[in-house]
Steps between C-alpha positions, in 0.01 A plus 500: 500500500774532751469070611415252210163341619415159469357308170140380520671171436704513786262600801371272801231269355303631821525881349400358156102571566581883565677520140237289368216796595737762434535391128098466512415822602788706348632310225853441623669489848619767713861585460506607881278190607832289352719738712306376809491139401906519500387436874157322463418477914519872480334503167178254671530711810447838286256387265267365772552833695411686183153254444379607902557853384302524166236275551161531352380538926733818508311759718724750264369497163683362192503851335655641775733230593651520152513920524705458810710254391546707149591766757754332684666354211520817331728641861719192494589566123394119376389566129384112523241594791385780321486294181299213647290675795416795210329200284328383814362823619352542119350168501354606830317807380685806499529720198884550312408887613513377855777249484719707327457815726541310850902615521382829554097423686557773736435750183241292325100497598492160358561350815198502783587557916554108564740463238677802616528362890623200342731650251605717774614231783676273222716752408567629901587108536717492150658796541819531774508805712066542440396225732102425638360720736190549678325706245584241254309229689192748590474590079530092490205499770268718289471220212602163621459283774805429791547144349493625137792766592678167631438332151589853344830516695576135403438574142730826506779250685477243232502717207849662651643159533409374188564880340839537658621131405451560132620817510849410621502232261419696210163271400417735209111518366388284326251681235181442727383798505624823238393812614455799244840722552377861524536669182829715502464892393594394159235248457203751673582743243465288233772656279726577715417834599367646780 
């Protein structure tokens, strides 16, 4: 990591509940959530955005909050939002097939018309020079309601923030989530021949 973060020892005794749960439900803290508690009013002020956005009342699914966010994570280059968000999405029901095809979902038929319209505006937000249009919202229409594209656009936001802060700070993965490489030609052959 490019910035040291902080010991668990040494955070903001109100911050010490978050690290408390984060131990609980992943067995260790978050490298990147000790980056953000380097400045723990921006640290609160993140983590209570990020609880509005993936709450259980979500009018976005969980599956398909944690595909976009995989998404977005995998545009902004943060191998510790793919790491984390990967284990997510397979604890919320999609298959490895799935998961690990979802850089390249505009050539796979694993992925159904909503995800696609989803899929499709995260990366025309993500993405500089793409950018939303009207056609993106009208795909958006056909599946989801006006204030679920609101929660889907906040969602997309977030995950670029939170994507784009570890990123530049080189938060690597933390082994949450190992994906099966694809086999090289080597390995498909089995003895090395084609």
């Amino acid at each position: 990591m490019r910035i040291e973060p902080r010991s668990e020892e040494d955070i903001t005794w109100y911050l010490k509940p978050f690290f408390w749960n984060q131990r609980r439900k992943y067995g260790k803290a978050l490298d990147a959530a000790l980056l953000w508690s380097r400045s723990p009013r921006l640290f609160l002020g993140v983590a209570t955005l990020y609880g509005m956005i993936d709450r259980s009342t979500s009018p976005i699914d969980p599956a398909l909050r944690s595909l976009v966010t995989v998404r977005v994570s995998q545009l902004n280059g943060c191998a510790f939002c793919v790491d984390l968000n990967s284990a997510t999405l397979l604890h919320r029901g999609a298959s490895l097939e799935k998961v690990g095809a979802l850089s390249r979902w505009r050539d796979s038929s694993l992925f159904d018309e909503r995800e696609r319209s989803a899929l499709d505006y995260a990366e025309a937000m993500t993405l500089s020079g793409v950018g939303v249009n009207d056609a993106h919202i009208s795909a958006l229409l056909a599946h989801f309601s006006q204030d679920a594209i609101v929660e889907l656009t906040g969602l997309i936001a977030f995950q670029n923030l939170s994507s784009k802060f570890n990123a530049a700070l080189g938060v690597p993965a933390q082994g949450f989530c190992e994906l099966p490489r694809p086999p090289s030609t080597m390995e498909r052959s089995g003895n090395g021949r084609l």
